[in-house]
Every structure is written in C-alpha cells, then in structure tokens.
TORPA-4810 file (N, C-alpha, C, O; in nm, 3 decimals):
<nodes>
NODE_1_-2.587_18.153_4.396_-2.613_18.284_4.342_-2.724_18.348_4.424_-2.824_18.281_4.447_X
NODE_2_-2.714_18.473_4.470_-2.791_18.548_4.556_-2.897_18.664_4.419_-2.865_18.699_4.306_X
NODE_3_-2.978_18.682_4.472_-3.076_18.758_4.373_-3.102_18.902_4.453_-3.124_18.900_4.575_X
NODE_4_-3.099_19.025_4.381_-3.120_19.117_4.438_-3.254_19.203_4.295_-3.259_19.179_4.174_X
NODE_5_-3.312_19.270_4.352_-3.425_19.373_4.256_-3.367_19.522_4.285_-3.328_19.557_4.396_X
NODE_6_-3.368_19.588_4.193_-3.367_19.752_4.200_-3.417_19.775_4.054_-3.411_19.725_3.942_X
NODE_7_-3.484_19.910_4.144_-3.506_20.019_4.077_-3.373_20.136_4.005_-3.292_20.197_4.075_X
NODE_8_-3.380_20.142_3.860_-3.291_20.205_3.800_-3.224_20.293_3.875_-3.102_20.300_3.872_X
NODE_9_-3.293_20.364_3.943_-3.250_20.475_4.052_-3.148_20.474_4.174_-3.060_20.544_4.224_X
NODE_10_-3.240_20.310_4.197_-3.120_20.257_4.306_-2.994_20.177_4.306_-2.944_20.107_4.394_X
NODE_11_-2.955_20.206_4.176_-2.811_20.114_4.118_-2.708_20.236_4.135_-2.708_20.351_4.091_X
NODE_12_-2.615_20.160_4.223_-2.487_20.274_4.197_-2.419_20.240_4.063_-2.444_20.163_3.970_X
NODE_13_-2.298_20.353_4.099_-2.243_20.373_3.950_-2.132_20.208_3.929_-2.103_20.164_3.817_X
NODE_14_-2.100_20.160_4.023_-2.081_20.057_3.984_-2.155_19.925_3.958_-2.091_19.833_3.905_X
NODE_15_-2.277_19.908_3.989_-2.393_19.818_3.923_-2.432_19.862_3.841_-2.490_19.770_3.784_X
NODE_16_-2.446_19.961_3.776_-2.474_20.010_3.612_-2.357_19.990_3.505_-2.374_19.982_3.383_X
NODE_17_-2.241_19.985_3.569_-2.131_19.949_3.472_-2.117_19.812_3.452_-2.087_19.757_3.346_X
NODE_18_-2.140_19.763_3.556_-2.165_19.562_3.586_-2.284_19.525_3.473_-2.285_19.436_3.387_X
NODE_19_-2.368_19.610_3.501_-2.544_19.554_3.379_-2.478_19.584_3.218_-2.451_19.514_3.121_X
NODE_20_-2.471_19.701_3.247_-2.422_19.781_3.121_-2.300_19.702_3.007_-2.301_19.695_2.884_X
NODE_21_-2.182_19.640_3.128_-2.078_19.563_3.053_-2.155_19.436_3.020_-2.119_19.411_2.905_X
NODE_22_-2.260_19.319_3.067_-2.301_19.227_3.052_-2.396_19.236_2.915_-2.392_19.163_2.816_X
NODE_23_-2.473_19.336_2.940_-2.559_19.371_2.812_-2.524_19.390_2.687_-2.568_19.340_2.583_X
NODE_24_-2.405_19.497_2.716_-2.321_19.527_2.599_-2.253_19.398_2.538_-2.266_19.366_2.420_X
NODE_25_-2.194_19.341_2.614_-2.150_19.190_2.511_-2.289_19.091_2.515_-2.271_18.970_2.501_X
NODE_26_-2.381_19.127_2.528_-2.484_19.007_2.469_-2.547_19.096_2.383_-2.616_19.036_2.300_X
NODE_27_-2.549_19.198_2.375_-2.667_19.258_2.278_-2.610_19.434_2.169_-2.656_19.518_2.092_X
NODE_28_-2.483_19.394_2.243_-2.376_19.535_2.174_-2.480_19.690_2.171_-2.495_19.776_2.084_X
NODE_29_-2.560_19.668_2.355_-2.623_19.775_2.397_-2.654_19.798_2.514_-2.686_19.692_2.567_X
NODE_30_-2.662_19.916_2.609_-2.649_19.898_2.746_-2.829_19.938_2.789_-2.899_19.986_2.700_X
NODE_31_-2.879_19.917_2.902_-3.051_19.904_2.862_-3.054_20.052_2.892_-3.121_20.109_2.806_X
NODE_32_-3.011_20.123_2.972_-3.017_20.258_3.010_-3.015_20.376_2.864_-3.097_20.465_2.843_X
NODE_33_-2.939_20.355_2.811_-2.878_20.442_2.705_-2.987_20.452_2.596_-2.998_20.557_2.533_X
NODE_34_-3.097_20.310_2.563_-3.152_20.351_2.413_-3.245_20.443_2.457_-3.270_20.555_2.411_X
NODE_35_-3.307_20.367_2.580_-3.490_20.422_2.518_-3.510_20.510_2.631_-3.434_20.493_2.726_X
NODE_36_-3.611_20.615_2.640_-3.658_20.695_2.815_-3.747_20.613_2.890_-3.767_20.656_3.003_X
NODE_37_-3.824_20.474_2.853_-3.930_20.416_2.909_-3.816_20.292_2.993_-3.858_20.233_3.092_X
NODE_38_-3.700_20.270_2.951_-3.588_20.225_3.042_-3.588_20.283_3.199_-3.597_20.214_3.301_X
NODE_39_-3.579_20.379_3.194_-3.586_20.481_3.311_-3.660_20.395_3.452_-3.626_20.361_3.565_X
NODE_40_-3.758_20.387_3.379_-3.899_20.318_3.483_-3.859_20.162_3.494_-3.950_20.107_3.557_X
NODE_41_-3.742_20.054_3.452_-3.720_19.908_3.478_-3.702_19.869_3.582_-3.647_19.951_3.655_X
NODE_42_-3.730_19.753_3.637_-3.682_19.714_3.717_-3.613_19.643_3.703_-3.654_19.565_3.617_X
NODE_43_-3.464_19.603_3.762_-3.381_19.523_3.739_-3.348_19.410_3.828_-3.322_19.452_3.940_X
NODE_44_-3.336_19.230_3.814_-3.343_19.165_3.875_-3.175_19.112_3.826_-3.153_19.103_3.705_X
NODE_45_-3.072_19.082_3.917_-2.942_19.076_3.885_-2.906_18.940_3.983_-2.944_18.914_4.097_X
NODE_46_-2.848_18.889_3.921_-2.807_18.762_4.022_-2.688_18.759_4.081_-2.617_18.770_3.981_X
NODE_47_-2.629_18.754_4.152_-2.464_18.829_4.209_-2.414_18.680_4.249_-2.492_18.601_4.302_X
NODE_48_-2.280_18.646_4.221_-2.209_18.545_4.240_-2.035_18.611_4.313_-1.959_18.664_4.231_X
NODE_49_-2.001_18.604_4.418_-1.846_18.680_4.479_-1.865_18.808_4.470_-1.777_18.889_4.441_X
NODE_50_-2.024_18.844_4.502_-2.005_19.023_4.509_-1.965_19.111_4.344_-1.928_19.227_4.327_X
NODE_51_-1.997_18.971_4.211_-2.042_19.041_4.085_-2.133_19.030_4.086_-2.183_18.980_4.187_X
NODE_52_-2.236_19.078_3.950_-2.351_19.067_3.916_-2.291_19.004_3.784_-2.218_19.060_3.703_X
NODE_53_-2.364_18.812_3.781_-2.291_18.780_3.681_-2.455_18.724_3.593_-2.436_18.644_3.501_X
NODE_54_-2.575_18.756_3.614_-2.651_18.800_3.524_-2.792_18.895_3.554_-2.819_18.955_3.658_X
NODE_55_-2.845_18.889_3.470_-2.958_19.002_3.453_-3.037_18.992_3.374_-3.015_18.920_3.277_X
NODE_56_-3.227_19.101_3.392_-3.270_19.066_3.337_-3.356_19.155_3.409_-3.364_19.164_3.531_X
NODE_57_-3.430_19.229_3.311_-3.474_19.351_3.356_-3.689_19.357_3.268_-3.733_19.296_3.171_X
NODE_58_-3.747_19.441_3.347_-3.865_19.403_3.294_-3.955_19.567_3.337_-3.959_19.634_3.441_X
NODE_59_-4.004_19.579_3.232_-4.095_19.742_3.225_-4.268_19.666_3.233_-4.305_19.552_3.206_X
NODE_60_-4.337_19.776_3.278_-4.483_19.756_3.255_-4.531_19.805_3.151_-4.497_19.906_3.089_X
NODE_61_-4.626_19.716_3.127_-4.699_19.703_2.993_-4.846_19.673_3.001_-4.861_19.614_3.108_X
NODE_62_-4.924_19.681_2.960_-5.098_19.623_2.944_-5.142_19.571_2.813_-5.162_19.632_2.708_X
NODE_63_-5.154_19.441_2.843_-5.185_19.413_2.692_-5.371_19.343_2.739_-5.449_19.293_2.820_X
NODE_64_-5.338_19.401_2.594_-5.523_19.374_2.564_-5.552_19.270_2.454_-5.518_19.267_2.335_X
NODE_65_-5.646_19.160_2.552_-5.640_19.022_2.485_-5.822_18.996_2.398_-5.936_18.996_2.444_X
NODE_66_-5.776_18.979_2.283_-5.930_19.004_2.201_-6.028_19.082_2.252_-6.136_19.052_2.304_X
NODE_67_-5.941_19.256_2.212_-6.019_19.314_2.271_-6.090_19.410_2.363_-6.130_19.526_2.358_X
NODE_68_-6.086_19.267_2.484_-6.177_19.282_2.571_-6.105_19.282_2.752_-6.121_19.352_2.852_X
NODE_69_-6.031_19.175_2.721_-5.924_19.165_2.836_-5.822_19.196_2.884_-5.733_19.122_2.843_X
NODE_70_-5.775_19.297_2.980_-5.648_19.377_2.980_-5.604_19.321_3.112_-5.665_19.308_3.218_X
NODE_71_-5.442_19.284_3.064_-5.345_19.161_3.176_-5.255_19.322_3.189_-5.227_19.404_3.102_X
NODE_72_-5.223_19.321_3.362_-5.093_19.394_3.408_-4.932_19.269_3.343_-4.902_19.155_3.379_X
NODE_73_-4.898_19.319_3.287_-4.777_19.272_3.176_-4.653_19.302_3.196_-4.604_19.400_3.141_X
NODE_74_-4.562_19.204_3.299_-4.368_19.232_3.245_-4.369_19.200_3.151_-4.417_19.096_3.105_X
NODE_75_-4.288_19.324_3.078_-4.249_19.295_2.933_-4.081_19.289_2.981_-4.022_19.385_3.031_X
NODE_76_-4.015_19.141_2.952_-3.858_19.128_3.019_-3.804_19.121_2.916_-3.850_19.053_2.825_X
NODE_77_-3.655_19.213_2.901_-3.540_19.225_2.805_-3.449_19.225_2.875_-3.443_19.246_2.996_X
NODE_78_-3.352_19.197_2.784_-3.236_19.207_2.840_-3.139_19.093_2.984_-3.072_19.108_3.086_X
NODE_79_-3.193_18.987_2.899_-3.172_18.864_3.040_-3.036_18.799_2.953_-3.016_18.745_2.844_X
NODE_80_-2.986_18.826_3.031_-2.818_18.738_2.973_-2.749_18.745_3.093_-2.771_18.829_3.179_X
NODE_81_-2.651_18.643_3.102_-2.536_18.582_3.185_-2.369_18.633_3.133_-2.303_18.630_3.029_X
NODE_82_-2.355_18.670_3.242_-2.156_18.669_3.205_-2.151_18.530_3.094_-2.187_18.413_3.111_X
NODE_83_-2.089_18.601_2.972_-2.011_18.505_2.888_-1.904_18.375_2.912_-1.879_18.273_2.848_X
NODE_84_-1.850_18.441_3.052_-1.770_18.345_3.098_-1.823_18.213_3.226_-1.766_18.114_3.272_X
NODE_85_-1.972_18.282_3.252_-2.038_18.190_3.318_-2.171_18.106_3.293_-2.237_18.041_3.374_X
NODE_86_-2.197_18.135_3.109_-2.300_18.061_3.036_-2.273_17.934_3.026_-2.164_17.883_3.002_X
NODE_87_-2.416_17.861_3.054_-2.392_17.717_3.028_-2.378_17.627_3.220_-2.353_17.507_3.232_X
NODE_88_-2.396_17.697_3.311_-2.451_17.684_3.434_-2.574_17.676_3.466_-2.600_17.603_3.561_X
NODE_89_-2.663_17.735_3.410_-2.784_17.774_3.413_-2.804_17.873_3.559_-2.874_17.843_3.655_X
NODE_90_-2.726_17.991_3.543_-2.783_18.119_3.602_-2.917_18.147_3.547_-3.024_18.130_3.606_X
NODE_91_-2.895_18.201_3.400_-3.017_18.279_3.360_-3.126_18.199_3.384_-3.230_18.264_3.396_X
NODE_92_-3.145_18.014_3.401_-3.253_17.949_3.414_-3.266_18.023_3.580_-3.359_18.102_3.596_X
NODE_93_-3.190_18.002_3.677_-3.232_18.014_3.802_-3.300_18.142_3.815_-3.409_18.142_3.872_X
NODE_94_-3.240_18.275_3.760_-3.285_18.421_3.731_-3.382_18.414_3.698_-3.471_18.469_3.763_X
NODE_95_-3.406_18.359_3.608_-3.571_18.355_3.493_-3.673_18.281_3.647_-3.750_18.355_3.708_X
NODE_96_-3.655_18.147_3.681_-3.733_18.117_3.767_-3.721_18.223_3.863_-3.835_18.270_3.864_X
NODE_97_-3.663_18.279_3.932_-3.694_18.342_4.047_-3.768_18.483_4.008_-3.828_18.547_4.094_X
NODE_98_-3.758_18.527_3.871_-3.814_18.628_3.814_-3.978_18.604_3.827_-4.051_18.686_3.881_X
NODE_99_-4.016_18.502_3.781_-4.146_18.465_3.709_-4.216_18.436_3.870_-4.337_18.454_3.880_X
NODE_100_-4.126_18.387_4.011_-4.182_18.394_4.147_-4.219_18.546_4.179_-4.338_18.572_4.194_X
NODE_101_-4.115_18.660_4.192_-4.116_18.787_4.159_-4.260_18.866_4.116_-4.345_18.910_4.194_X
NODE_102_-4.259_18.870_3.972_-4.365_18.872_3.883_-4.493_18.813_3.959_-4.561_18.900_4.013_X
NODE_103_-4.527_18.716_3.969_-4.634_18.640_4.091_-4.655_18.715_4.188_-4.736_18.807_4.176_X
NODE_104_-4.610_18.700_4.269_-4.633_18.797_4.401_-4.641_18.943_4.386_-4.699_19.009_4.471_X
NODE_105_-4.594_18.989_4.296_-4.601_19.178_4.241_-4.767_19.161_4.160_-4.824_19.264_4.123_X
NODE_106_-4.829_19.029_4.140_-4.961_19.051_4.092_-4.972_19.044_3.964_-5.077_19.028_3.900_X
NODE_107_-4.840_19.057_3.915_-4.899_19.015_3.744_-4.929_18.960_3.683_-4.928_18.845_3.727_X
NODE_108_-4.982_18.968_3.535_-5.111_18.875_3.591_-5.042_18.779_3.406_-5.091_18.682_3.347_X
NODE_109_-4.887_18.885_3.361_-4.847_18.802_3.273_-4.710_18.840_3.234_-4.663_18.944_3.279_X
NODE_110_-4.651_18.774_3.163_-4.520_18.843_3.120_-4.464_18.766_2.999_-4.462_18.650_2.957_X
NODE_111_-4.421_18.884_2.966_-4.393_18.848_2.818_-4.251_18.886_2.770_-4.185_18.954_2.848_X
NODE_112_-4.185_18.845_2.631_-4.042_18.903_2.565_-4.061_18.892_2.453_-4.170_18.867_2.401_X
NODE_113_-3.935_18.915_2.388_-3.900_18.867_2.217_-3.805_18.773_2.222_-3.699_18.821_2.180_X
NODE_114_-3.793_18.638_2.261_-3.657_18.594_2.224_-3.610_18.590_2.111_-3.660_18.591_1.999_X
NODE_115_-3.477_18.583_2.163_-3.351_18.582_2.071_-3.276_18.442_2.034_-3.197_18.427_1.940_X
NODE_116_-3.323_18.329_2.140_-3.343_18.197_2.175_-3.428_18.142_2.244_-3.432_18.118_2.365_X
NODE_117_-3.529_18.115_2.123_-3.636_18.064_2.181_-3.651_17.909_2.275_-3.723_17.875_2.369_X
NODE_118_-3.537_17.837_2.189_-3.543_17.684_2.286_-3.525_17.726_2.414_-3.595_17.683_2.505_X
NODE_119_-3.416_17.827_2.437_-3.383_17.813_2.636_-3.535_17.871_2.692_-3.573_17.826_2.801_X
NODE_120_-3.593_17.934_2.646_-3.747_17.987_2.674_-3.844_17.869_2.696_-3.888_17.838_2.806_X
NODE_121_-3.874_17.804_2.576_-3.968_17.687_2.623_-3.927_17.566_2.682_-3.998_17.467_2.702_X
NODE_122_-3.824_17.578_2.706_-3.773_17.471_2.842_-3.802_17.500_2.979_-3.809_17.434_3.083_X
NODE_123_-3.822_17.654_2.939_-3.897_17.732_3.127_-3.988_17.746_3.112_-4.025_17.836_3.189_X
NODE_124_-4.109_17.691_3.021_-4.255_17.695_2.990_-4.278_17.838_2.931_-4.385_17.888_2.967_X
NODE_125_-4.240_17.873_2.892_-4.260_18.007_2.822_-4.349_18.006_2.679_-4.267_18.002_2.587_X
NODE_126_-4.484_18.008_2.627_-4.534_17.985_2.488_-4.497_18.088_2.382_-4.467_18.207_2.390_X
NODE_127_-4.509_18.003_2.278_-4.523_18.172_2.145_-4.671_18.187_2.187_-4.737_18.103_2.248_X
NODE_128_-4.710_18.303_2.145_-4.861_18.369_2.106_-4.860_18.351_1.943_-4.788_18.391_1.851_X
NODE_129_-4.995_18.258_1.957_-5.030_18.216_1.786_-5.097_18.336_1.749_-5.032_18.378_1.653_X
NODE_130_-5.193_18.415_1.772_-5.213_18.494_1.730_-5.170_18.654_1.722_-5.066_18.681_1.781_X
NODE_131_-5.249_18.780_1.646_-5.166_18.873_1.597_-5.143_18.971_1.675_-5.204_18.995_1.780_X
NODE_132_-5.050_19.036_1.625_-5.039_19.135_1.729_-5.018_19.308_1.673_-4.943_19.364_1.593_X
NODE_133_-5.105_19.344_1.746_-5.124_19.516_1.744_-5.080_19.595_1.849_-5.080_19.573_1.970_X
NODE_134_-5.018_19.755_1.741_-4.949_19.853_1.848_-5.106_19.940_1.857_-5.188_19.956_1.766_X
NODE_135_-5.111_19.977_1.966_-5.212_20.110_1.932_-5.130_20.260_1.997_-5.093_20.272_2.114_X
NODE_136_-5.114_20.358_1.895_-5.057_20.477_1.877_-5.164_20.591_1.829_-5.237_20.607_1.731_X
NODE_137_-5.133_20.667_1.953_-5.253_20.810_1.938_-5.320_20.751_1.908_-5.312_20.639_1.958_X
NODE_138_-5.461_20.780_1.788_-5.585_20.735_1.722_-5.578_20.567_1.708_-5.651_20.475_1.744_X
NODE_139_-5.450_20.579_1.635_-5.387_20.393_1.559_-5.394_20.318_1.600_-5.328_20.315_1.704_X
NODE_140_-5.457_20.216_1.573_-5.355_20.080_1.582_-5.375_19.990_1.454_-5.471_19.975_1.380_X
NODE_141_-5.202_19.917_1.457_-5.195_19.839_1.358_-5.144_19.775_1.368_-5.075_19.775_1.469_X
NODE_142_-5.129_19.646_1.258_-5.097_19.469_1.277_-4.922_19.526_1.238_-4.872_19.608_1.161_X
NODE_143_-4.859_19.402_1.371_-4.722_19.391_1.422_-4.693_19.307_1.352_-4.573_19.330_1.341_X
NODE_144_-4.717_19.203_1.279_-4.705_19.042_1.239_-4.559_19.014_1.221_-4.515_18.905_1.259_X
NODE_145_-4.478_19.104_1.167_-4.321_19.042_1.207_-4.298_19.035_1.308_-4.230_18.933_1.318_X
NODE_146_-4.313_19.088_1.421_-4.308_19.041_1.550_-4.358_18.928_1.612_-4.479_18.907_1.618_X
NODE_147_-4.240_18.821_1.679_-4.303_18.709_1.730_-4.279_18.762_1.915_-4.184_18.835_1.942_X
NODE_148_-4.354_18.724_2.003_-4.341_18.697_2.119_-4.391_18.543_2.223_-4.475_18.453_2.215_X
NODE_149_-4.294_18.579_2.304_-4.330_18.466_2.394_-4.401_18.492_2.511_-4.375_18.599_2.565_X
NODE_150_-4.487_18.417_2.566_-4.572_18.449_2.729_-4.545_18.364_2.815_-4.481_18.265_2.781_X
NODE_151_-4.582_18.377_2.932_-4.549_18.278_3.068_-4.677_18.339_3.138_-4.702_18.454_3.172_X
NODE_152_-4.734_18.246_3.144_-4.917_18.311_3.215_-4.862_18.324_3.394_-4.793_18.228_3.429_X
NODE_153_-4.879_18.398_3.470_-4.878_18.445_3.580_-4.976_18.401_3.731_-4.955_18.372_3.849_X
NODE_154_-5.105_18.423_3.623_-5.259_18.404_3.696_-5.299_18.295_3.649_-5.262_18.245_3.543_X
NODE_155_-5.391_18.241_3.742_-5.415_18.056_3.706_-5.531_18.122_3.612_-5.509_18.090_3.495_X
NODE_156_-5.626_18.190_3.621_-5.733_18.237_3.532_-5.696_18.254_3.420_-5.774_18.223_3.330_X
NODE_157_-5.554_18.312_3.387_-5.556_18.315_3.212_-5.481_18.237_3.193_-5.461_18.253_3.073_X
NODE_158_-5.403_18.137_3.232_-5.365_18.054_3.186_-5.402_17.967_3.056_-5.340_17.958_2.949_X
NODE_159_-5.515_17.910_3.094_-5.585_17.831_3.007_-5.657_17.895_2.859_-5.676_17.830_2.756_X
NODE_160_-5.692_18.057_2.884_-5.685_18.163_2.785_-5.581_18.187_2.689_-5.602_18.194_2.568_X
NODE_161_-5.447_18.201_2.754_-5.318_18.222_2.692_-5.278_18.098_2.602_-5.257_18.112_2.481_X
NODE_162_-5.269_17.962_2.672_-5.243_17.849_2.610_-5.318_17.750_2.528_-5.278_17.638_2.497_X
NODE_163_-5.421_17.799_2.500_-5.540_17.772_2.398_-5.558_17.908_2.307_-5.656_17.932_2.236_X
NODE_164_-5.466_17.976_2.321_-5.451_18.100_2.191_-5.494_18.017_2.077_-5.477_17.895_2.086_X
NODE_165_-5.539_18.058_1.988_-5.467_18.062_1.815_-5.510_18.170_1.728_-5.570_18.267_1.774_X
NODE_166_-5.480_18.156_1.588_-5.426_18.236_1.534_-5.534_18.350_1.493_-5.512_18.461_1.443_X
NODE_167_-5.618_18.310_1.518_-5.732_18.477_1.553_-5.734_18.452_1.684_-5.787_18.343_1.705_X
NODE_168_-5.707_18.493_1.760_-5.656_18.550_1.865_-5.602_18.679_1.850_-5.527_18.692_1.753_X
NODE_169_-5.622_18.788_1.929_-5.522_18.915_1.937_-5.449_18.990_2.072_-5.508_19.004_2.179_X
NODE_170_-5.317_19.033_2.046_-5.292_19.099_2.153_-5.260_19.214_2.126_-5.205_19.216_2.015_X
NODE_171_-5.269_19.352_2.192_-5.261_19.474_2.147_-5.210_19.540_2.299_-5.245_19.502_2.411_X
NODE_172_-5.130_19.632_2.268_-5.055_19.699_2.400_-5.006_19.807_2.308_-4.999_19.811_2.185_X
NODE_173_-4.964_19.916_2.426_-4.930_20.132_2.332_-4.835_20.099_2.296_-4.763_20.013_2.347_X
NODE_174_-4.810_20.178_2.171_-4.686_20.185_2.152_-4.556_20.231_2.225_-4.578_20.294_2.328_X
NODE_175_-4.395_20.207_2.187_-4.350_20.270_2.264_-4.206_20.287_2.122_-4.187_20.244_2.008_X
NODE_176_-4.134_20.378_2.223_-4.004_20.414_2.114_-3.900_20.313_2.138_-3.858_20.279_2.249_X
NODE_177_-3.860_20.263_2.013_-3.764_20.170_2.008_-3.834_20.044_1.970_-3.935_20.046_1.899_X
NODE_178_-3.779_19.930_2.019_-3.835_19.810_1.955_-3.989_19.812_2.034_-4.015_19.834_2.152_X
NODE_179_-4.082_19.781_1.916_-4.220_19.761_1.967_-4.272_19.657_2.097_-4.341_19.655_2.199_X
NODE_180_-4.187_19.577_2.015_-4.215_19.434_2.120_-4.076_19.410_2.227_-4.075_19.316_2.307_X
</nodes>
C-alpha cells in the first residue's frame, strides 16, 4: 500500500468520491458534506491498484492542558478501510504512517473519539483520565460525556499525557458539529 497526503483542495473529483464512498459505509457520512472546519483537513489515503482503499483525515486543534499548556493538536476522524479489505491491517499501517506524518509536521499531539477503542490501544493510543472542556465566546464548559484518546507526539509531553488523571484537564474552542 502506497500513502499519499492532500489537501481538500487537492483531491479530484474522483478521490472525493473514493473518501466519500469509504466514509459513507463506515460512518453513513461523507467528511466534506457535515461541517465548514472540514474544508481546512488534511487527508492521508492509502492506495492499493490505483484505489484509495483507506483513510483518515485530521484538522488542527490546540488543546490546553491544566490550564497552562497549549499542544499544536491532530484532531483525526474518519480513519476506516474498504469493507472488503478490513482485517489486513491497512488502517494499522495508515495510523502508523500518520502518527510519523504528525511528527515531522511538529505536532506536538493528536488526538480522536474512537468508535473502537481496542484497535486504538494496540497502536499505543491512551484515554485521557481527566475532564474535558469546550471554551465558546466568553464559555467554557465540562464535556464529560465525551471520551477521547491521545498518542503523545513530543518526547516532553509524553510523560505529562501518560501520568494524566482524573483532575487533570483538557480544553480546546469549540467547533460545529461533534465537539470532540
């Protein structure tokens, strides 16, 4: 499997129908269509015979850690494999070459919501024990139904991130559509 990156912009109309059909049967939604902060993704696609047989796409974010500490943040959605090619471990190879990606672009973390959390912490991926806040205009307020997962980036927060607990906080802006 060969790995390619684009910018939303730079997908023709047939790699948007390729993301779009993959998404749509894993999540019965295409990433372009919900939200306007889509616009700005970058998309990392893994191509097998000249398809794109998975994906997995990631926006910027800043989250602010008790506080005081603000990490440059992929926030990644939308990572699924052709249905007919799950159970290979594409999305593991995608995910690793993502999180190399992510590294070298400087970030310093990245984060999701899974939907399956076991295939996540088999690629070292943690929950965050502690809570989490949107801040909106003036606001901010506690997320607590929201769970997320992290993958520390920077050797410096590493040991920050994975010694979380549950007073601990993370806080990042709001946005439209799902928070997290």
């Amino acid at each position: 499997m060969k790995f390619k990156i684009f910018a939303v912009k730079e997908l023709n109309p047939q790699q948007r129908q390729q993301i779009a059909k993959l998404c749509f049967s894993a999540f019965d939604e295409d990433p372009w269509s919900q939200y306007l902060f889509m616009q700005t993704a970058s998309h990392l696609v893994g191509i097998l015979d000249g398809q794109i047989v998975s994906h997995a796409l990631w926006t910027d974010r800043v989250f602010t850690i008790n506080n005081s500490v603000k990490l440059k943040t992929a926030y990644v959605e939308y990572v699924t494999t052709d249905e007919r090619m799950r159970g290979k471990g594409f999305a593991s190879q995608l995910l690793r070459y993502l999180i190399d990606v992510l590294t070298r672009l400087e970030y310093e973390l990245a984060a999701l919501q899974p939907e399956d959390d076991h295939f996540y912490k088999k690629l070292g991926w943690t929950y965050w024990l502690g809570d989490l806040y949107i801040h909106q205009d003036n606001s901010t307020y506690l997320t607590n139904e929201n769970k997320i997962m992290l993958y520390p980036l920077s050797i410096q927060f590493k040991d920050l991130l994975l010694n979380s607990t549950e007073h601990d906080t993370i806080c990042t802006n709001w946005r439209e559509g799902e928070l997290w």
